[in-house]
C-alpha positions as CSV (number, residue, x, y, z in Angstrom):
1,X,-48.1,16.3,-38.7
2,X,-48.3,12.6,-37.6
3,X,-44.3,12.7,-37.6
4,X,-44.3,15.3,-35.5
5,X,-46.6,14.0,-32.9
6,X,-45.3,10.9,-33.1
7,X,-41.8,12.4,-32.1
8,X,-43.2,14.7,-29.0
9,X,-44.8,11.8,-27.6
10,X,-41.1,9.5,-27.5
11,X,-39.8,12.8,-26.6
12,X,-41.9,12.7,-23.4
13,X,-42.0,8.9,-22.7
14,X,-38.2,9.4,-23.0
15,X,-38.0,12.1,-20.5
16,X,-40.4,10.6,-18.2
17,X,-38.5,7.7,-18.2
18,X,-35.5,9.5,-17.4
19,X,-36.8,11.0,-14.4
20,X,-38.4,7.8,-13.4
21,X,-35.0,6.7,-13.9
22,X,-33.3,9.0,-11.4
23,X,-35.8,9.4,-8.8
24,X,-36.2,5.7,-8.1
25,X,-32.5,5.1,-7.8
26,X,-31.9,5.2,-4.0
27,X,-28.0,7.1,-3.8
28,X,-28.9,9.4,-6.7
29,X,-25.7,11.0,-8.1
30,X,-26.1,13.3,-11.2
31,X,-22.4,12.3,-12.3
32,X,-23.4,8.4,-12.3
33,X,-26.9,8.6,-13.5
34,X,-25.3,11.5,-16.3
35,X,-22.4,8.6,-16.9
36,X,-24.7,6.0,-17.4
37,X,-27.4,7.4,-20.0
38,X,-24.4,8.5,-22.6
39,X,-22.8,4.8,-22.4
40,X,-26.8,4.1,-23.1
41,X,-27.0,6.2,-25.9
42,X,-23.4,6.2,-27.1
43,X,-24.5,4.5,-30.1
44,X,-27.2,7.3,-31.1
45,X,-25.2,10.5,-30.9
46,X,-21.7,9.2,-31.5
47,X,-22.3,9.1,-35.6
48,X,-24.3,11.9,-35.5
49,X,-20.8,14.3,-34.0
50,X,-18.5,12.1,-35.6
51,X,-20.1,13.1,-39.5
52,X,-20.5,16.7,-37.9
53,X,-16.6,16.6,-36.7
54,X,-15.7,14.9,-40.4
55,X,-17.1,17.7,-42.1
56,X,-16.4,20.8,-40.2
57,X,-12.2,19.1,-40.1
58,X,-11.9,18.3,-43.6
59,X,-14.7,19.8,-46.0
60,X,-14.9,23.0,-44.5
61,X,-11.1,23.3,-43.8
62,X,-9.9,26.5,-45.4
63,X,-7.5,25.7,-47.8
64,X,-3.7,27.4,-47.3
């Protein structure tokens, strides 16, 4: 249960910051500010879809 809250409330500080993020930036462009978060968080998802892309390519693969 403490996990859990624990997780909403980064969730939300995240988000907030986000749109703190975007508002405050005077030429806000959704393609720039979109660019610059996933080179900021690159290093979070990028395992994450490279072990889901290893296993769907190569354990999963049907076999001929």
């Amino acid at each position: 249960m403490a996990l859990a809250s624990m997780l909403l409330i980064a969730l939300g500080i995240f988000i907030f910051y986000l749109l703190v993020d975007f508002l405050v930036v005077k030429e806000a462009n959704i393609n720039k500010f979109g660019e610059k978060w996933i080179k900021k968080t690159l290093w979070l998802w990028l395992p994450i879809y490279g072990a889901w892309r290893l296993t769907r390519e190569v354990i999963f693969k049907k076999r001929i």
